[in-house]
Each structure stands twice: as structure tokens, then as C-alpha cells.
C-alpha positions as CSV (number, residue, x, y, z in Angstrom):
1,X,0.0,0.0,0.0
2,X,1.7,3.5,-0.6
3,X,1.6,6.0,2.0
4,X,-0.1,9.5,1.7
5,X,3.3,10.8,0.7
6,X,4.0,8.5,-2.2
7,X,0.0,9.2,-3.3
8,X,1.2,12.9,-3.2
9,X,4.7,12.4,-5.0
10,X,2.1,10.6,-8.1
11,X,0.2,13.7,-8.2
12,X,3.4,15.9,-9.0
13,X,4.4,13.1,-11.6
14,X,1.4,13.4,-13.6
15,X,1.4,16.6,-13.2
16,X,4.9,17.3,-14.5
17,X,3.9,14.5,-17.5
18,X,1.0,16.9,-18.3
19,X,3.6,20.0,-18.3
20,X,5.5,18.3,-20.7
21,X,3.0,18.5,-23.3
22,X,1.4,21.9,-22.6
23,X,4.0,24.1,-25.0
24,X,2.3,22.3,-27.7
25,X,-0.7,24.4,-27.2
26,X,-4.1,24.1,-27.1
27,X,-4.6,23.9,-31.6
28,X,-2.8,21.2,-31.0
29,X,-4.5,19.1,-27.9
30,X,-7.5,19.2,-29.5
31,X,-5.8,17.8,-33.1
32,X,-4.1,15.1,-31.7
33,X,-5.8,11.9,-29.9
34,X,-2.6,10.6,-28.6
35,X,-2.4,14.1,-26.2
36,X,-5.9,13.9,-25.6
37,X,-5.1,10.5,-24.4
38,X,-2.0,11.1,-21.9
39,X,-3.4,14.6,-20.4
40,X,-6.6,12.2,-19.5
41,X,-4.6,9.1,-18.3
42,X,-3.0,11.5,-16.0
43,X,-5.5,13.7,-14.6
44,X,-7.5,10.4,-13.8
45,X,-3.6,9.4,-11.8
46,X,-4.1,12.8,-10.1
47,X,-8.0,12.0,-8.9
48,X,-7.3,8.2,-8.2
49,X,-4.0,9.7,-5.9
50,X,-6.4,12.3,-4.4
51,X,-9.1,9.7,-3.4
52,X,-6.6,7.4,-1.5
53,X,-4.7,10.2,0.2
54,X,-6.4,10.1,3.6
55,X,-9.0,12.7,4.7
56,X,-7.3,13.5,7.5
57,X,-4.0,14.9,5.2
58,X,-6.2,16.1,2.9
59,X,-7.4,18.7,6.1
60,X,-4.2,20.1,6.4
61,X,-4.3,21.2,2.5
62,X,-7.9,23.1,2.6
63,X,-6.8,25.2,-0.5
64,X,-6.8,22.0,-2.5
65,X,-9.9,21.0,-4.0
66,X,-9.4,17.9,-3.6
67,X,-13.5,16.7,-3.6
68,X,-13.5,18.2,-7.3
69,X,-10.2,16.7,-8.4
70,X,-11.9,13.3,-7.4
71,X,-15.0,14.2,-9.2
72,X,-13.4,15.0,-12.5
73,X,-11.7,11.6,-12.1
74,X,-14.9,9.7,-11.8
75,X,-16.0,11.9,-15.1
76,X,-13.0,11.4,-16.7
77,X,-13.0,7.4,-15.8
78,X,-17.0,7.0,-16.1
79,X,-18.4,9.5,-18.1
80,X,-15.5,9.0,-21.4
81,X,-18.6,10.1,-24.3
82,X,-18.8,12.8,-22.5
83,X,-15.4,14.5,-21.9
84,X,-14.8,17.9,-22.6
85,X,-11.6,18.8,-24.4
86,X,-11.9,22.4,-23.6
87,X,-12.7,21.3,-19.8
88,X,-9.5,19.1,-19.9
89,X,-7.4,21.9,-21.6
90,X,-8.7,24.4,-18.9
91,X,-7.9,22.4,-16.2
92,X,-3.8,21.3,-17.7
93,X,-3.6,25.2,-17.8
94,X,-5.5,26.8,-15.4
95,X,-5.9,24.3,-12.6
96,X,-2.9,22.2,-12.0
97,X,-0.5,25.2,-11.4
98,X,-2.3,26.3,-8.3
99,X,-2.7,22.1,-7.6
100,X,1.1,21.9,-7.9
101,X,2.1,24.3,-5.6
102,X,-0.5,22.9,-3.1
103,X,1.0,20.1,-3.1
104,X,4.5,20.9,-2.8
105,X,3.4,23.0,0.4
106,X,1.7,19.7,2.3
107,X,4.6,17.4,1.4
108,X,6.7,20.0,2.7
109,X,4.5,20.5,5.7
110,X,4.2,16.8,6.5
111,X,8.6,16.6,6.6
């Protein structure tokens, strides 16, 4: 089983793998299938992390949204007809820098 830390440290990896991909821009996200493919592979990493990182860590983060990360995973894992490119684009670009930097601040926190 992997502790909350670990579950944290996979959040900043798909994270960065998303980063990777975001000079490409967003012309080219919705073009290509394959990009589509690994920003969602990743974001569902980042909810399926959230969901098993214990509620009682999540507390000490309350500027992460971490009910609404889960949710878009279950979309994102449940819903596939009905995924929203523009949705995923917003959230690579708008959403994952502040997510980022909330997590860097608990795994620092919990040292």
C-alpha cells in the first residue's frame, strides 16, 4: 500500500507528464488523440491519488480541492462520451498550477 506521501509524489508526476506537453498548445491538444489521451490518463492518476490520500491529510491542504479533483476523475473514468476537451485543456492550464504548488506546500508541511 503506498503512504499518503508517495499518493502525493504521483500527483506531482502526472502533473509534470502533463507539463510536458502543454507548449504544444491548445490547436494542438484538441488535433491530436494521442495528447488527448495522456493529459486524460494523467488527470484520472491525479484524482485516483487524491481519493486514497487520507482525509485526515487532505485537512491540512484546505486550498486544494481535492472533492472536485476526485470528481473529474470519476467523469474522466465514467463518463468518457462525454469529456470535454476544452474542460480538460482548462484544467492542464489553469488548474494544475495552483494544484502543484498545493502540493509541494503539504509534502513540505508533512517533513
Amino acid at each position: 500500500m503506498r503512504t499518503p506521501k508517495e499518493r502525493l509524489q504521483d500527483i506531482l508526476e502526472a502533473i509534470s507528464a502533463i507539463e510536458r506537453y502543454l507548449d504544444r498548445g491548445q490547436s494542438a491538444f484538441e488535433q491530436d488523440e494521442l495528447l488527448q489521451g495522456w493529459f486524460l490518463r494523467n488527470l484520472q492518476i491525479i484524482g485516483e491519488a487524491a481519493r486514497a490520500v487520507p482525509e485526515q491529510v487532505r485537512a491540512l491542504a484546505t486550498d486544494v480541492p481535492w472533492i472536485k479533483i476526485i470528481g473529474m476523475r470519476n467523469i474522466l473514468v465514467h463518463s468518457y462520451f462525454e469529456i470535454d476537451t476544452e474542460i480538460v485543456w482548462r484544467a492542464a492550464t489553469q488548474d494544475l498550477p495552483a494544484l502543484k504548488s498545493g502540493v509541494e506546500r503539504l509534502l513540505k508541511e508533512m517533513e
